[in-house]
N, CA, C and O of each residue as an XYZ file, in Angstrom:
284
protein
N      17.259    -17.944    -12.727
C      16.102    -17.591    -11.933
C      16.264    -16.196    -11.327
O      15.441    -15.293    -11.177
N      17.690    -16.287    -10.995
C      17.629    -14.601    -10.518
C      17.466    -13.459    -11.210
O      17.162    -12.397    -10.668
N      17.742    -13.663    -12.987
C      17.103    -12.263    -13.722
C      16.119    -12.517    -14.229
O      15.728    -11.933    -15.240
N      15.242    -13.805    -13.421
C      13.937    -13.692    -13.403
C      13.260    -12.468    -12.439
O      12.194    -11.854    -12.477
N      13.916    -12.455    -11.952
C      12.992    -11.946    -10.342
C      13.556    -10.470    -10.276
O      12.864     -9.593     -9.761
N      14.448    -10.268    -10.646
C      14.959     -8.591    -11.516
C      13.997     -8.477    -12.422
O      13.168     -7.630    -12.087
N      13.758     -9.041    -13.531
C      12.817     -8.986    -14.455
C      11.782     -8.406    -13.973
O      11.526     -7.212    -14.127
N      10.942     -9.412    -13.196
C       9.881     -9.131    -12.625
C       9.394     -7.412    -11.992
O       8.385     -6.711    -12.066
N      10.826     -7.287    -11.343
C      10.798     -6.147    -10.282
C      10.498     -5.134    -11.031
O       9.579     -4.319    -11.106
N      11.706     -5.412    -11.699
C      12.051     -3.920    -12.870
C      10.499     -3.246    -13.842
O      10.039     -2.145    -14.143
N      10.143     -4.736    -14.042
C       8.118     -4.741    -14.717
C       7.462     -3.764    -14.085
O       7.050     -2.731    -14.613
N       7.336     -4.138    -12.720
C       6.748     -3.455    -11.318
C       6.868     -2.170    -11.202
O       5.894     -1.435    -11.044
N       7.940     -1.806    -11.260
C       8.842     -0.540    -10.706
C       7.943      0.551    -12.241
O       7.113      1.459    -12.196
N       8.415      0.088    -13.026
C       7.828      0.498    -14.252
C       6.515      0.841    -14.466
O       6.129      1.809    -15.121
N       5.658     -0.189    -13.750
C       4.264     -0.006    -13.948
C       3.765      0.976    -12.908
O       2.664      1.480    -13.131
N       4.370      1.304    -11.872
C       4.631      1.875    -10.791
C       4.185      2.964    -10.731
O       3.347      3.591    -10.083
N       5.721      3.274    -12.469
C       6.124      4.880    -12.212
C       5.304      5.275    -13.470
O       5.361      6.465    -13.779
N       4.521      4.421    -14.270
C       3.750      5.109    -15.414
C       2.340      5.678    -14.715
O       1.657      6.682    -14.914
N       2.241      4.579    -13.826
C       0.870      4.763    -13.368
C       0.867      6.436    -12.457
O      -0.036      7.268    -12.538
N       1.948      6.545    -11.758
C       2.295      7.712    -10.772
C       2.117      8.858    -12.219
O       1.255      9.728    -12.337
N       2.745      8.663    -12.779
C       2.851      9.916    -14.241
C       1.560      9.953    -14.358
O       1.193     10.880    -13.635
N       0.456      9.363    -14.973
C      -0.475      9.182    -15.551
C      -1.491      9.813    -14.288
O      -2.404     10.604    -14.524
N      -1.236      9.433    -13.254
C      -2.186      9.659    -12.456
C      -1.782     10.925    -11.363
O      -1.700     10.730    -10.150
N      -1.593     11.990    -11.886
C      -1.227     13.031    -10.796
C      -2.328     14.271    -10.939
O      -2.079     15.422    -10.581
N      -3.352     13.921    -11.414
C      -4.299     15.005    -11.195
C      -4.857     14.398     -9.617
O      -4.833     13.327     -9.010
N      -5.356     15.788     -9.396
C      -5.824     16.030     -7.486
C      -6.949     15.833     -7.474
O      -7.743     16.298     -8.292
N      -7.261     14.999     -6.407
C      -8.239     14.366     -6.054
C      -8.634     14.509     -4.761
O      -7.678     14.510     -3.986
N      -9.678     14.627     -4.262
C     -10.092     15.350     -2.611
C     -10.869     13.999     -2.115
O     -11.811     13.523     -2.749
N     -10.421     13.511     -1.057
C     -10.800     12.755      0.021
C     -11.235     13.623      1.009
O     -10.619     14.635      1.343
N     -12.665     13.113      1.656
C     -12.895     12.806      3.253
C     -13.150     12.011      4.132
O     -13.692     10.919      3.962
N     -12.798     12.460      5.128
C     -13.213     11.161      6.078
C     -13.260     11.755      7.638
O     -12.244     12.114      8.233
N     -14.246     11.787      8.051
C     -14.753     12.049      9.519
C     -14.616     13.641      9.788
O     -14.202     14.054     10.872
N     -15.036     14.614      8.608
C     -15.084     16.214      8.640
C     -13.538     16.739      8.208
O     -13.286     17.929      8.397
N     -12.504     15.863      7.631
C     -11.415     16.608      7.430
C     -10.853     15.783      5.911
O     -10.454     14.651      5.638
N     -11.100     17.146      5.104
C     -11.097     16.941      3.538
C      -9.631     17.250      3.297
O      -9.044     18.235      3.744
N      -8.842     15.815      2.158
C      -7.307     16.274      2.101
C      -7.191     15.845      0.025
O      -7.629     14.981     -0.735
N      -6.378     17.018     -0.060
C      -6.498     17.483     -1.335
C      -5.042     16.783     -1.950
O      -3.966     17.145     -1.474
N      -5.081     16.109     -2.665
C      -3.202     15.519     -3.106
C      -3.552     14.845     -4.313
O      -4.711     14.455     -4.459
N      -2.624     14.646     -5.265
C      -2.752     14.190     -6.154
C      -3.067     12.309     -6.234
O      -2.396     11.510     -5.582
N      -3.899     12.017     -6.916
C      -4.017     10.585     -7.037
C      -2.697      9.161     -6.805
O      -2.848      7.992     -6.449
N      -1.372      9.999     -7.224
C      -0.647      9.178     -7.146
C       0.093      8.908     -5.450
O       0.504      7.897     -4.881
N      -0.009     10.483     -5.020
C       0.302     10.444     -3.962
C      -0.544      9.432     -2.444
O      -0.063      8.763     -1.530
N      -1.760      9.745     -2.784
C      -3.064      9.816     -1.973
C      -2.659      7.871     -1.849
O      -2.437      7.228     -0.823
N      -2.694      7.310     -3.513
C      -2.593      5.752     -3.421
C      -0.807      5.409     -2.616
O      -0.369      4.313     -2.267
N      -0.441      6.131     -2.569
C       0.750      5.484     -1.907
C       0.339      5.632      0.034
O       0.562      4.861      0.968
N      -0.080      6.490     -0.011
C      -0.337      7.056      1.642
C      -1.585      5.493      1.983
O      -1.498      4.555      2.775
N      -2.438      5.796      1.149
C      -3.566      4.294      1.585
C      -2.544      2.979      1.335
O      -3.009      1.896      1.692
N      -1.282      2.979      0.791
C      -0.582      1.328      0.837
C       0.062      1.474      2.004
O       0.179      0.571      2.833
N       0.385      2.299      2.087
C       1.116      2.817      3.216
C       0.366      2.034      4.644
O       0.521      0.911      5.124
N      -0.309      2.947      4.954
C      -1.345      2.706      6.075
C      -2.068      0.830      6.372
O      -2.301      0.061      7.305
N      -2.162      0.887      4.911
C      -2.796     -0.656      4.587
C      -1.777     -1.832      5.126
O      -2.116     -2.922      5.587
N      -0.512     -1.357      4.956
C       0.841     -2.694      5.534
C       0.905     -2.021      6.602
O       1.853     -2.596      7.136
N       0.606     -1.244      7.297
C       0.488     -0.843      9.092
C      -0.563     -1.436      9.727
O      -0.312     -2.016     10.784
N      -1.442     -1.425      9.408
C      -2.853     -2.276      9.761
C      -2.919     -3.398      9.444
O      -3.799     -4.073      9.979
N      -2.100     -3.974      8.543
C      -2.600     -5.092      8.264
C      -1.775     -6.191      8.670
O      -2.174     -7.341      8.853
N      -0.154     -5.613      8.850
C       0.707     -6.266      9.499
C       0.309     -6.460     10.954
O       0.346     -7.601     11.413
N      -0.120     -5.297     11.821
C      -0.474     -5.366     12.758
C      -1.653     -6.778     13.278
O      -1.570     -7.651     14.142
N      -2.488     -6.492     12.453
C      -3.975     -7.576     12.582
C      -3.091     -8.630     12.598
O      -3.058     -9.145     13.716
N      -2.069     -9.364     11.476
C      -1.994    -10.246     11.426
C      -0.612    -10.914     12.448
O      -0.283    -12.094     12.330
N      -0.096    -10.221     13.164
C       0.788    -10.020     14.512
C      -0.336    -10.728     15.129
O      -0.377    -11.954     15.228
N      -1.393     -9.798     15.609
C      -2.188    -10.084     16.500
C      -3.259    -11.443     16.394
O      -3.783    -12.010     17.353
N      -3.392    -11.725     15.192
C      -4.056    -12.722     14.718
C      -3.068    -13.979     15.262
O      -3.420    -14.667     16.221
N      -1.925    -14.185     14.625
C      -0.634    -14.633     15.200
C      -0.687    -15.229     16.515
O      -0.524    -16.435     16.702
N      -0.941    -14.287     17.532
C      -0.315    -14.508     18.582
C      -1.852    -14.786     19.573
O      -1.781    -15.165     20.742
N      -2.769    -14.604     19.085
C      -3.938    -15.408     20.069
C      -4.354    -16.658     19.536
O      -4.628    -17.604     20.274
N      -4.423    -16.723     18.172
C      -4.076    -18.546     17.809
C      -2.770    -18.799     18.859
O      -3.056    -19.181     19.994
N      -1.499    -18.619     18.552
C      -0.222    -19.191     19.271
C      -1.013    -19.408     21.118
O      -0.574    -20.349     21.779
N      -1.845    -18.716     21.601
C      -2.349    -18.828     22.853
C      -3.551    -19.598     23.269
O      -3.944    -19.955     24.380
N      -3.961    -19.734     22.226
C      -5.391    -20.717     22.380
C      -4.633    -22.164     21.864
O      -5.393    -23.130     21.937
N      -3.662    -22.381     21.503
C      -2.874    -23.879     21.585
C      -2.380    -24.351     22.780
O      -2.306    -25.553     23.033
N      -1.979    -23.319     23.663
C      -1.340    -23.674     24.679
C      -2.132    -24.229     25.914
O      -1.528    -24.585     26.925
């Protein structure tokens, strides 16, 4: 089971780094008057990025006012 789950990773990691290759032409985002210029591969790591900061957060907070409305 465990060079299952290497397996798996190694898949991942792979699909990862083709997609990063494949995808490095620049692409321009805005959002609220301030335009940022980076390549596609970069730009999707910065939005996963941000996405497990926010979303960990919500669900902390989600967490802990259920845990308070039991009590």
């Amino acid at each position: 089971m465990r060079w299952f789950h290497i397996a798996i990773v190694v898949l991942f990691a792979g699909a990862t780094l083709i997609f990063a290759i494949q995808n490095f032409q620049s692409v321009t985002m805005s959002f609220l008057g301030v335009s940022l210029r980076l390549p596609m591969a970069v730009m999707a790591v910065i939005v996963y990025l941000l996405g497990m900061a926010t979303g960990g957060s919500l669900w902390s907070l989600l967490r802990r006012s259920f845990a308070g409305a039991r009590l």
